[in-house]
C-alpha positions in Angstrom: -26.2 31.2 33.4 -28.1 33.2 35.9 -26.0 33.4 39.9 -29.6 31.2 41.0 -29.1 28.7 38.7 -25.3 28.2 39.9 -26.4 27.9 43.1 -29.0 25.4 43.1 -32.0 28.1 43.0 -35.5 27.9 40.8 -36.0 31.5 41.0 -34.3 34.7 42.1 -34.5 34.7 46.0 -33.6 38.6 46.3 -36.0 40.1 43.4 -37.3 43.0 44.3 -40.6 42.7 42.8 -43.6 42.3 45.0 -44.0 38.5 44.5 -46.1 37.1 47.3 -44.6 34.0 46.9 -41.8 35.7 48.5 -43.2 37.6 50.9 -42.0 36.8 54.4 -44.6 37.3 56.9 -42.9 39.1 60.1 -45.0 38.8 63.5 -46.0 42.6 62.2 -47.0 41.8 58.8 -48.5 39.1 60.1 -50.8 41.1 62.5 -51.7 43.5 59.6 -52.5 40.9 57.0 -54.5 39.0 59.6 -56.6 41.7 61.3 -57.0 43.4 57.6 -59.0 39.7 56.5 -60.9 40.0 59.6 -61.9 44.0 58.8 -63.1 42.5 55.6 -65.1 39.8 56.9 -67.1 41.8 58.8 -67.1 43.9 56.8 -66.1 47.0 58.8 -64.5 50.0 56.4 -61.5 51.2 56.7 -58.4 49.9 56.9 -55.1 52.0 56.9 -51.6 50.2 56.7 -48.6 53.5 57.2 -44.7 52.6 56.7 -41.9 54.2 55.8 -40.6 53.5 52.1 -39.3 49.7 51.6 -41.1 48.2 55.1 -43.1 45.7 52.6 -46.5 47.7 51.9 -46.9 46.8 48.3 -46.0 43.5 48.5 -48.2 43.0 51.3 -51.5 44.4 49.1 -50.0 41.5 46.3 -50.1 38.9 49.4 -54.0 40.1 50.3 -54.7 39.9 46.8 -53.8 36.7 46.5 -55.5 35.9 50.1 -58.8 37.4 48.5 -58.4 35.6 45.1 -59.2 32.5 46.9 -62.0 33.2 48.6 -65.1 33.2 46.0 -67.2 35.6 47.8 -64.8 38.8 47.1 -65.2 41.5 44.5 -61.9 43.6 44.7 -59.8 45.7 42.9 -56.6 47.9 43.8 -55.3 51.2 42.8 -51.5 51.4 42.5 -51.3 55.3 41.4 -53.9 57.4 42.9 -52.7 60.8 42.3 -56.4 61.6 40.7 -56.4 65.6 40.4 -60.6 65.6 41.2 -63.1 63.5 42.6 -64.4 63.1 38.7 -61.3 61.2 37.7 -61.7 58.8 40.9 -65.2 58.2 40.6 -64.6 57.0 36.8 -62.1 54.9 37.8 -63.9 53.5 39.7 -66.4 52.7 37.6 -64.8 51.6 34.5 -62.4 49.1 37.1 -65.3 47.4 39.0 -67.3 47.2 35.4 -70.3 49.2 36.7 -73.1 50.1 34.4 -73.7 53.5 34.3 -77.0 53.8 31.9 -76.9 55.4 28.1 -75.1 58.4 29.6 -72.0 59.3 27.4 -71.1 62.0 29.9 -72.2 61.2 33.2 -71.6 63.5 35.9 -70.3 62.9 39.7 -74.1 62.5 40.9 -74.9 59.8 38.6 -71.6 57.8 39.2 -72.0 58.8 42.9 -75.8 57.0 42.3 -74.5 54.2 40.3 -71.8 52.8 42.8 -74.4 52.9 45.3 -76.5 50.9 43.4 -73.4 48.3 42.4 -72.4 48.0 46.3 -75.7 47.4 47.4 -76.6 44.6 44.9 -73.5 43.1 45.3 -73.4 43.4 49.0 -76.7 42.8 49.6 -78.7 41.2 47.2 -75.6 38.6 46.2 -74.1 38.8 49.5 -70.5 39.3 48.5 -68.1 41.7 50.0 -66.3 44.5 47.7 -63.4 45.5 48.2 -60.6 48.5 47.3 -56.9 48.6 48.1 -55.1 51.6 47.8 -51.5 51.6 47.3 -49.4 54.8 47.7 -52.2 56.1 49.3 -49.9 58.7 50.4 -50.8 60.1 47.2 -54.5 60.7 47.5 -55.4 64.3 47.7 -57.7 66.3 50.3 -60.5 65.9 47.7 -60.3 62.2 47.1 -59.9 61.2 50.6 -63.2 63.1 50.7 -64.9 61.6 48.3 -63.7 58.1 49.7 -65.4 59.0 52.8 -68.8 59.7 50.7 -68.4 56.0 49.8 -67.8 54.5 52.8 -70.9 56.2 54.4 -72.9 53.5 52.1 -74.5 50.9 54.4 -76.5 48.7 55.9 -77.7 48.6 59.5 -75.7 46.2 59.9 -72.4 46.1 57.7 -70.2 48.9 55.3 -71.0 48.5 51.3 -67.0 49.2 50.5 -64.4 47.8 52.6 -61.7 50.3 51.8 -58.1 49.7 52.8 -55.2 51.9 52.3 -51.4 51.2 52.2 -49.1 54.4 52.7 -45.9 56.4 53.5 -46.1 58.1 56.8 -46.9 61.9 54.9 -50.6 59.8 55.1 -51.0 60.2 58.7 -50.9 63.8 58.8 -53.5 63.8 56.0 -56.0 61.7 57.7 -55.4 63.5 60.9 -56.5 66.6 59.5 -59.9 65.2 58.4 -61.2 64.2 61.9 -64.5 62.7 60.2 -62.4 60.4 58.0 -60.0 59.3 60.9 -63.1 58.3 62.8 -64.0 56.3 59.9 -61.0 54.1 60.4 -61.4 50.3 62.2 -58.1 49.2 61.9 -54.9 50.9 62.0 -51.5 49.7 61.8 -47.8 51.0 61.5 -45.0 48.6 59.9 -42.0 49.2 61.0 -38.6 47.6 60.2 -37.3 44.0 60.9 -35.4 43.0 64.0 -32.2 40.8 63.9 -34.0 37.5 63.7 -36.6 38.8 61.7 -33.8 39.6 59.2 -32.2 36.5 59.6 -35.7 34.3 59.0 -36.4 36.6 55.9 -32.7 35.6 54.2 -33.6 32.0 54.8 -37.5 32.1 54.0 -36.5 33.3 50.6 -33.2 31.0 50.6 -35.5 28.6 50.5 -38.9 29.3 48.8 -36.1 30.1 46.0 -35.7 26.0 45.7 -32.2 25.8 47.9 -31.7 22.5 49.5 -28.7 22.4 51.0 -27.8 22.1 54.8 -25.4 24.6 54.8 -26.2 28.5 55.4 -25.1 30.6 52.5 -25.1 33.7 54.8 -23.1 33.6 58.0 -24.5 34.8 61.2 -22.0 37.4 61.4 -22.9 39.0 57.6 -26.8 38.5 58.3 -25.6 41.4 61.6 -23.7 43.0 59.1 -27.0 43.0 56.9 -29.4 44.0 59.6 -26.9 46.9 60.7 -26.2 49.0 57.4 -30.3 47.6 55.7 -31.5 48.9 59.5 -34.4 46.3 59.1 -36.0 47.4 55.7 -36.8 44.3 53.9 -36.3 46.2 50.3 -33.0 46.9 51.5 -32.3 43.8 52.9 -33.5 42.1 49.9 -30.9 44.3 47.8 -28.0 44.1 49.6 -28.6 40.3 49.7 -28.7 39.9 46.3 -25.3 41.9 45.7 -23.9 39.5 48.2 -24.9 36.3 46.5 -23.7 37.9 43.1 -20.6 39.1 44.0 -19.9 35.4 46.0 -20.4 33.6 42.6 -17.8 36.1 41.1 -15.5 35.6 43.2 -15.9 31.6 44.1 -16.6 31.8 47.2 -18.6 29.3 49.0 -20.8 31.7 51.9 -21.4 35.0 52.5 -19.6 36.0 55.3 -19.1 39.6 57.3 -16.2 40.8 55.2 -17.9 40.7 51.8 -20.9 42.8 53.2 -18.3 45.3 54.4 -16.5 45.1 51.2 -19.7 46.0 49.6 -21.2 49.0 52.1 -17.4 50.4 51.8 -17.6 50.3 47.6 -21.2 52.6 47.8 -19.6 54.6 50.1 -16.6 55.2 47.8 -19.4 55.8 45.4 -21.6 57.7 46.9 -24.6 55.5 46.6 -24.8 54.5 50.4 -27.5 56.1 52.3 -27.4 57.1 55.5 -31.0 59.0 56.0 -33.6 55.7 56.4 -35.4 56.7 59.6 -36.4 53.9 61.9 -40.0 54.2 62.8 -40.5 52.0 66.2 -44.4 53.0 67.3 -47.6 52.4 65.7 -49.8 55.2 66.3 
């Protein structure tokens, strides 16, 4: 039987995959995911989300997803690689992901796809009055030449509104690449940094997941002192938090204990130190820019 189902869970609390289910909202997270629903409503561009690796990117493009799902007007569709070597390989992703008709042309070139996702975004956003929208994640990854050729898109509008609401969720190496193509960074509406959680922010995350997991018990299965413990050695990063959390609850069943207190965190940071898997190079990033 699975350590969950001994303690009284439905589902894995500390899974790492990006399950908006699971996602706690932290007052930053929150501002992003808010203000990112509003860029889309009016329809405004560009949207770029930077944090440093485990601060909750992905799984907060899974919890817009599902935001956008329920709301009929939306076409949308994200990228989760886009390490596209020319602007050729974008543009046919593009097209073969939103379904875009393209004519009898076996072998059409950049101009015609150019042509024909100018004509899908402005019957969609204009004749059906629907909003279109691509997410980007690991945008990090996009070279000079797509970031260019994203820009070409986003120049498609009305008088009144962008055709593509574009947003982009990225490691930090982003910044410098937009920075260096000043007519993309004007391009940008919103802009947002995550950065990692604070003490209660860690604390709220345990129990959010403690209980969207199905736990119904009264009594706290992580002690105050161990959530410090947790905040201290995961500095804040939920993916680290999460992980270090589920080791905790695992090695508690395994040893029949009834809470997770301080000394079985530091029983576990002193084992990956004696193994070499503890890391000690996660930079705090504590300004949006």
């Amino acid at each position: 039987m699975s350590y969950f189902k001994v303690l009284g869970f439905n589902k894995e609390p500390f899974s790492t995959s990006p399950d908006p289910e699971f996602f706690y909202l932290s007052k930053a997270h929150e501002t992003a995911l808010t203000n990112i629903l509003i860029e889309q409503r009016l329809k405004r561009g560009l949207s770029v989300i930077l944090g440093d690796v485990g601060t909750g990117k992905t799984t907060l493009s899974r919890k817009l997803i599902q935001e956008l799902r329920e709301r009929e007007d939306f076409i949308f569709h994200i990228i989760l690689d886009p390490s596209f070597e020319n602007e050729e390989l974008l543009l046919t992703a593009l097209v073969r992901n939103f379904d875009i008709d393209i004519g009898n042309k076996p072998s059409p070139t950049i101009v015609d796809m150019r042509e024909a996702l100018e004509r899908f975004l402005f019957q969609k956003g204009v004749s059906e009055n629907r909003i279109v929208t691509l997410i980007i994640d690991e945008a990090q990854k996009l070279n000079e030449t797509s970031l260019e050729a994203l820009r070409v898109l986003l120049n498609y509008e009305t008088n009144e509104f962008k055709l593509l609401q574009l947003v982009l969720l990225g490691q930090l190496e982003l910044y410098s690449k937009i920075m260096s193509i000043p007519n993309f960074f004007d391009r940008i509406s919103f802009k947002y940094t995550l950065n990692p959680l604070d003490f209660n922010e860690t604390r709220e995350m345990v129990e959010f997941r403690i209980r969207q997991a199905g736990y119904k018990a009264n009594m706290h299965l992580f002690l105050d002192d161990a959530i410090s413990e947790i905040h201290q050695n995961s500095r804040g990063y939920p993916r680290q938090i999460t992980m270090l959390c589920h080791k905790a609850l695992t090695n508690m069943v395994l040893k029949n204990k009834v809470v997770v207190d301080v000394e079985s965190i530091r029983e576990l940071i002193e084992n990956e130190k004696k193994t070499g898997w503890y890391r000690k190079d996660l930079i705090l990033q504590k300004n949006n820019y």
